[in-house]
N, C-alpha and C positions, 0 to 999 in steps of 0.2 A: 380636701376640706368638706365635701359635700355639699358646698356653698351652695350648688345650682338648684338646692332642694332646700332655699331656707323659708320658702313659704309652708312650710309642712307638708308639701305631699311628697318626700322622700317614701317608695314602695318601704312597708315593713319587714318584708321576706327579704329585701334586698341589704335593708339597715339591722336585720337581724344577723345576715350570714357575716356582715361585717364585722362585729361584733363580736360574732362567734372566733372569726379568723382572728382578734384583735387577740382575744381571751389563750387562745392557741400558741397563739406565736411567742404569750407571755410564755406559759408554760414552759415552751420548747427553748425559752432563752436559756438555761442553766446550759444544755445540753450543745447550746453554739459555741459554747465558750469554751466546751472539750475540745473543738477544732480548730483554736487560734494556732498554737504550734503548728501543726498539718502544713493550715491555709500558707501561714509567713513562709513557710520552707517553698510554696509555689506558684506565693505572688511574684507579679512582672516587674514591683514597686513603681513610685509615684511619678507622674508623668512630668516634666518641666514646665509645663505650661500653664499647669494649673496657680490659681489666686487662692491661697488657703485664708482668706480673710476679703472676701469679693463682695462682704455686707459693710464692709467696712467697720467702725468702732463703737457703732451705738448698734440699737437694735434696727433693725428694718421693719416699718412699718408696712403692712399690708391690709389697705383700709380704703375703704371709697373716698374718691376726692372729694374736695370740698366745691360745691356747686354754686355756680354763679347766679344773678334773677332771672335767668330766664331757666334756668334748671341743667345746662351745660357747666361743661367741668373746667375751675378756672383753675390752671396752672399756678398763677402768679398768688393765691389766698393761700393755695395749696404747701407751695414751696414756702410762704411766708409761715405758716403755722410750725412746720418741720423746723424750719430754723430757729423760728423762736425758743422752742424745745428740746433747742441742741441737738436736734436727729439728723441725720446726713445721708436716711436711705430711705428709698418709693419702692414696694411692689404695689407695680399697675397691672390691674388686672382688663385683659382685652376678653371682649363678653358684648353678645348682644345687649339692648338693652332690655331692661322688663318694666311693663307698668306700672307706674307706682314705686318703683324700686329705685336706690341713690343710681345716679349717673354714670355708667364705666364708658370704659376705652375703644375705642377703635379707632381701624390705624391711622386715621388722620390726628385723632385728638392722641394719641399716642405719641405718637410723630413729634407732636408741636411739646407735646409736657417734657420729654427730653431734650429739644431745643432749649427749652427757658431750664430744664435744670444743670444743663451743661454748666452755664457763667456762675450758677448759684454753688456749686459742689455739694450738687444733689447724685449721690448714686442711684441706679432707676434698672431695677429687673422690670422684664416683660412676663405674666404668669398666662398662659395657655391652657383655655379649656379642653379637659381629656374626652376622649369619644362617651367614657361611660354617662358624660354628665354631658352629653350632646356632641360636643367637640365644635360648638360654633364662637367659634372665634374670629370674624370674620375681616380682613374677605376670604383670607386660606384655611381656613376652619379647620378639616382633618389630614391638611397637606403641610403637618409639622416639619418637612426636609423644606418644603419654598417658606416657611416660616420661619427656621433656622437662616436660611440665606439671606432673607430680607433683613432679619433683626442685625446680622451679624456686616450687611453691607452699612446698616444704621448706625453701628456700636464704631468703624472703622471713621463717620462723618463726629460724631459724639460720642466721646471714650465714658461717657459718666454712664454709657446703659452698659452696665457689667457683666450682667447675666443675665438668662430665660431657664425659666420653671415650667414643668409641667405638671399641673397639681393632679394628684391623686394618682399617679403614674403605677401605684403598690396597685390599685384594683384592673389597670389596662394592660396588665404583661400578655396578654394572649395578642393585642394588639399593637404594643410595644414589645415584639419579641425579639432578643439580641440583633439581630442581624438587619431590624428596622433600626432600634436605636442607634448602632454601630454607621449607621447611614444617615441619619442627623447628624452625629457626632461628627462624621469627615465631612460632611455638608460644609458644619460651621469652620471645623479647622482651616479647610480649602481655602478660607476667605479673614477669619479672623481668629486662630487660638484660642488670644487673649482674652474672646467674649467665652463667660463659662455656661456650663449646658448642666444641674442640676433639678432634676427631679423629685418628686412628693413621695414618700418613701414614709409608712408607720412601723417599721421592723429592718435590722441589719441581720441579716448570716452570710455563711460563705460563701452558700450558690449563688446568690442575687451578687457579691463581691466577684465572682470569677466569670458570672455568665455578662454583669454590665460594666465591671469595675472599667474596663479599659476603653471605654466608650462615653463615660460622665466625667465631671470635673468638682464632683460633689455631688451630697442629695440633702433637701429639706427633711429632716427626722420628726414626727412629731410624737411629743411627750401626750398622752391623750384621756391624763388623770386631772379634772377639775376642779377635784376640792384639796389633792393637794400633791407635794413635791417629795415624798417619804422613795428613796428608791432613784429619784431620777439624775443625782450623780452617779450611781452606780451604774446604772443604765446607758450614760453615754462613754464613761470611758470603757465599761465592757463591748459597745458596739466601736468603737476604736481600735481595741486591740481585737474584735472579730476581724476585720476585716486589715490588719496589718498597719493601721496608718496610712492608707491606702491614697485616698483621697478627703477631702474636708467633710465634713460634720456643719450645718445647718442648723442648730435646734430650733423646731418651730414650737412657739407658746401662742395658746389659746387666751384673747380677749374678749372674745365675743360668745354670744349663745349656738349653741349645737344641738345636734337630734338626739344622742344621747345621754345629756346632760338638763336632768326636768327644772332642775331650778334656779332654769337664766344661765347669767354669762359668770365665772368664775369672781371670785372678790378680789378685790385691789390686793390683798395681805398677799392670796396666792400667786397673783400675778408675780407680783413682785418677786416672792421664794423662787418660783421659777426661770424667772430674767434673770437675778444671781448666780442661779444654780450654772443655766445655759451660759450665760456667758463667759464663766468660768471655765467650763470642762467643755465646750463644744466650741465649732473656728466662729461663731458668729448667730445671731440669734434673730428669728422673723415672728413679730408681735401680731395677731393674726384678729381684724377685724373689730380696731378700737376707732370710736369716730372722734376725728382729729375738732370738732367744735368745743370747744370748751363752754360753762367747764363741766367737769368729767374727769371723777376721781382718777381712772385708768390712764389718760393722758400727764396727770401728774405724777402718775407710779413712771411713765417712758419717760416725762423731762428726769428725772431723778437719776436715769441710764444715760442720759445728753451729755454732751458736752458741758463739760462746769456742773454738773448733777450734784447731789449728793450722796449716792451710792458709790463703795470703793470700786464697782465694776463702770464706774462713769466715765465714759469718751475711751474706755479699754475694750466696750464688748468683744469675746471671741480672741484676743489678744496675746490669753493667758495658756494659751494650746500651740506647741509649736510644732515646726511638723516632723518633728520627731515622737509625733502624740505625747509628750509631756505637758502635764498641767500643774499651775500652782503661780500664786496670787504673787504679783512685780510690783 
């Protein structure tokens, strides 16, 4: 997400080559899709273990808690707003804290907000800062395998933490190279499967499907067009059949403001276009950095995805994909 840079001093050489890499990748999408036959004929296919709907049915929220008077992060206002809104998912992000800046997690406050969302049927990803963007996620900061262990002894006490993310994972492969991730990966199995291990991911092909396919149980995809959704069914179920149906699809949707987007946080309309699209054609959709206080047009475009919503993708998010990668509205 870039998040760690949303006070604006994201370096420009560094927010440029991204950019550049984003523009690329488009490009070269046409030319992934030549290799779907290929890849199917020497994928290992889908592992059992995996949860092809681990967001469960609405969108997952991925947004700073809602803070108490003393400026600590209260669970119980938290899980109270998600419910109201019919939502039924947390990513928590574990992050130092920064001056001035909403309240995040650490592991104790982490700890305790899965405690209270167990009884609630809050589902609650752990999201892990990556080396690029520091890697302090404290206290095991860039010791993602004791990090994996701990979440996944956590998820075994309280089944509702489903999963951990590693955001931005597409920019770390030099330091998430197969044979590290592969080692997270049996970290977590060793101890709990069923916890899933999906990654930040802005592009699918083959190589990323064969060099990490068998070591993830998913990855967050993000769509990373603001002003609008022209392309992005297409775009997920072509990254579906690149990679076999391999494992789940993620789609992440942008709520909030970004470095390369000058004119603030997208509009409610797109939003929306989006969350239908994603939920549609991708296992489950992550709402990325809308503040849960009302009101706030954008938290009424997510009740609308809730339970009892008004949108036909309401309390189905992600549902509509089965894992025989078919899609199409029940």
């Amino acid at each position: 997400m870039l998040h760690g840079f949303s006070d604006g001093v994201f370096p420009r050489a560094l927010h440029a080559a991204h950019l550049r890499g984003w523009w690329a990748m488009t490009m070269a999408f046409a030319m992934l899709v030549g290799g779907i036959k290929a890849y199917g004929a020497r994928s290992s296919g889908q592992k059992a273990d995996v949860d092809w709907h681990a967001l469960g049915s609405t969108p997952c929220v991925w947004s700073p808690a809602v803070a108490d008077a003393q400026g600590a992060i209260d669970p119980g206002a938290t899980i109270k707003i998600l419910k109201a809104h019919g939502l039924g998912c947390f990513g928590a992000l574990i992050w130092v804290p920064r001056k001035g800046g909403s309240p995040t997690f650490d592991w104790n406050s982490f700890r305790n907000f899965v405690a209270k969302a167990q009884p609630a049927g809050i589902i609650v990803w752990a999201i892990l800062i990556p080396p690029s963007e520091g890697g302090n996620s404290p206290p095991f900061n860039k010791d993602y395998v004791r990090w994996i262990q701990e979440l996944a002894r956590l998820s075994l006490k309280y089944p509702c933490l489903k999963g951990v993310n590693i955001d931005d994972f597409y920019w770390d492969t030099k330091f998430f190279t197969p044979k590290y991730t592969c080692g997270i990966y049996s970290a977590k199995q060793s101890i709990n499967p069923q916890l899933q291990f999906a990654p930040t991911i802005y592009g699918l092909g083959t190589d990323f499907a064969k060099e990490y396919g068998s070591c993830i149980d998913g990855v967050w995809l993000w769509w990373r067009n603001l002003e609008g959704n022209v392309g992005l069914d297409v775009w997920l179920k072509n990254s579906r059949q690149i990679i076999n149906n391999r494992f789940p699809i993620y789609g992440g949707v942008y709520a909030g403001e970004t470095h390369w987007h000058k004119d603030g946080r997208p509009e409610p309309a797109v939003v929306r276009g989006a969350l239908e699209t994603t939920c549609q054609y991708a296992n489950g959709a992550v709402l990325w950095q809308m503040a849960l206080t009302p009101p706030n047009p954008l938290l009424e475009v997510a009740r609308s995805f809730g339970v009892n919503g008004s949108s036909p993708q309401a309390g189905k998010c992600g549902t509509f994909v089965d894992k025989s990668g078919a899609a199409g509205m029940k």
